[in-house]
N, C-alpha and C positions, 0 to 999 in steps of 0.2 A: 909064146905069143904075148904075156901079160909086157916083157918089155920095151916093144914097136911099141904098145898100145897106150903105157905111159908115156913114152918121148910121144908120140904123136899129140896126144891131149896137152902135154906142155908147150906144145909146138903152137897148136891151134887155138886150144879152150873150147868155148862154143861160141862158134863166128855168128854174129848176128845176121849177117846176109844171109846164113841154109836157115836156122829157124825162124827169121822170119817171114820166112817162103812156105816150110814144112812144120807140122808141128816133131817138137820134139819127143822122144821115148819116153821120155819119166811126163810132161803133158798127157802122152795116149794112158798110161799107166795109169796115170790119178783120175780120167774119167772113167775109167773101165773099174776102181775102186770104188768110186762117186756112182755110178748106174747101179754097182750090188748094194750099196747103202743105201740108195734113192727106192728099191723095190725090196730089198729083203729086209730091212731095219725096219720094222712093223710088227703090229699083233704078237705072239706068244710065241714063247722058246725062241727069244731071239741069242741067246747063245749058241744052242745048237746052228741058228743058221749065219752065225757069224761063223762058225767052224765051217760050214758049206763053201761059204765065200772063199774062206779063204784057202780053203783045200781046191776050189774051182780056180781060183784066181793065180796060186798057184803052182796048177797042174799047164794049165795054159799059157805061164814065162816057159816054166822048163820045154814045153813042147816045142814053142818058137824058139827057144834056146838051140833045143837040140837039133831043127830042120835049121836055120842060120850054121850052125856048124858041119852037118853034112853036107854042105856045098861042095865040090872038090874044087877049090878055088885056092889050095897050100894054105887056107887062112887068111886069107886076105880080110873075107867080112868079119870074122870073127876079131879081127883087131879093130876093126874100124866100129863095130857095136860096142867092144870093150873099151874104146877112147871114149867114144859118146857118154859112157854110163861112167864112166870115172871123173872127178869134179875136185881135180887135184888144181887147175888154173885157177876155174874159178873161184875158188874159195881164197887162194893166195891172191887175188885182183879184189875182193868185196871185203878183204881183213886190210889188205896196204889200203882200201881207199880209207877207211875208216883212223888209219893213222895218219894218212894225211888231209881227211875232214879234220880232225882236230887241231894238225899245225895250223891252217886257214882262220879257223873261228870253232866255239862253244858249240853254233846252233849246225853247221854243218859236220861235225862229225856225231851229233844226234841224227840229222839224218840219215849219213852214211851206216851209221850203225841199226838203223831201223829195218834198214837191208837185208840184214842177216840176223835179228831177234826177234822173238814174239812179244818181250814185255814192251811196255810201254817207255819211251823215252822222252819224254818231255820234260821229264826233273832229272835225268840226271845229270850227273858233275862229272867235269872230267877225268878222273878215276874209275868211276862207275861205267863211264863208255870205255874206259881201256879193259877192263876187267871182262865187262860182257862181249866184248869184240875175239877176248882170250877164249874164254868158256865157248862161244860158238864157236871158235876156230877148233877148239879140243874134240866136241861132240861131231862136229860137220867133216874132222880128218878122218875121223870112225868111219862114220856113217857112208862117206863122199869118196873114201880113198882105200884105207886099210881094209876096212870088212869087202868092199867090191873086189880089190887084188886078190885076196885072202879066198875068197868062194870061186874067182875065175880059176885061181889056181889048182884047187884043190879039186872043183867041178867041171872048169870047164866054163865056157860060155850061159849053156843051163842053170849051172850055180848060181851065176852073177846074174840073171835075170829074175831067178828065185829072190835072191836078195833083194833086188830092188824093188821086186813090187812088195814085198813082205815090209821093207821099210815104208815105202810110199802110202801104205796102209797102213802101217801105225801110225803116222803123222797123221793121216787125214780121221781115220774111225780109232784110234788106239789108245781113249782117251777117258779120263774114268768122270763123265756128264751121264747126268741121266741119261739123254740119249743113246751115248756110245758105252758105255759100263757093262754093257752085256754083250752089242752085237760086235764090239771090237778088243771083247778078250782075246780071242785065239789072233787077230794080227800083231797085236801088244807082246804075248807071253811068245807066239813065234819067232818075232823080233828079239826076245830078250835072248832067245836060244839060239838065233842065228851070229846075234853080235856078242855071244859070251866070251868065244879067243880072241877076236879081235880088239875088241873093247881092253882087253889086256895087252894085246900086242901095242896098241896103241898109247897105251898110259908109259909103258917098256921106252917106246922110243921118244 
């Protein structure tokens, strides 16, 4: 199934016409990360209850994982959830724009590149936007391609859901601020153990 669900994603991306109708999956994910954060990142033992979350957060991808896969539909949805969550297009459409923000002008491939960074861009130089356009392109083929194949394959549809909201929450609580340093250890260290071959498979190719 994993390979419909690559040519499909290359095929389409994510059309702006369905998500801006619908929200999309990794959206539902990051509020459903954002509402354990909003009410459990509080008061005491907030390690333990980042382990909560994320053992809740992650017991409820795999279950919708695994009702989306028992459909008897030959697979059909299961390829269509595995295009969605794979971000093999977009990532090659938000790296090309940023090389060609730079043929254009200085100030438009800063903000092509803002796109796809969290540092700040306002001083860099044109090396410095080629470099960080690389380094995202490197972490975002992990994160966006390799590690989602890598777990649908190996899990299954489940897998690839586990993954994504396990990533979706490191990004958002996985982050060592006062705030998050505690209740977003176990989405952080789970991440690090979920992207451990792939992050290699990735460096490989």
């Amino acid at each position: 199934l994993l390979l419909p669900a690559l040519l499909l994603d290359a095929a389409l991306g994510e059309p702006k016409w369905l998500w801006d109708r619908f929200p999309h999956p990794a959206v539902l994910m990051g509020r459903a990360v954002g509402l354990a954060d909003r009410h459990l990142n509080k008061g005491n033992a907030r390690r333990k209850k980042g382990v909560l979350a994320m053992a809740g957060l992650g017991v409820g991808a795999w279950t919708l994982g695994w009702l989306i896969a028992a459909v008897p539909d030959f697979g059909l949805l299961e390829i269509a959830c595995a295009a969605i969550l794979l971000a093999q297009k977009s990532l090659v459409q938000h790296v090309r724009a940023v090389a060609d923000g730079l043929r254009m002008s200085l100030a438009q491939g800063r903000r092509s590149v803002a796109m796809i960074v969290g540092r700040d861009t306002a001083a860099l130089d044109s090396p410095a936007i080629s470099r960080a356009a690389i380094e995202s392109a490197a972490e975002n083929l992990s994160d966006g391609v390799i590690a989602p194949a890598f777990w649908f394959l190996i899990l299954g549809l489940p897998g690839l859901m586990l993954y994504k909201i396990t990533n979706t929450a490191d990004s958002m609580i996985g982050h060592r601020t006062p705030k998050h340093e505690e209740f977003g250890w176990a989405a952080a260290r789970f991440d690090d153990l979920l992207n451990w071959v792939p992050a290699r498979l990735t460096a490989a190719l």
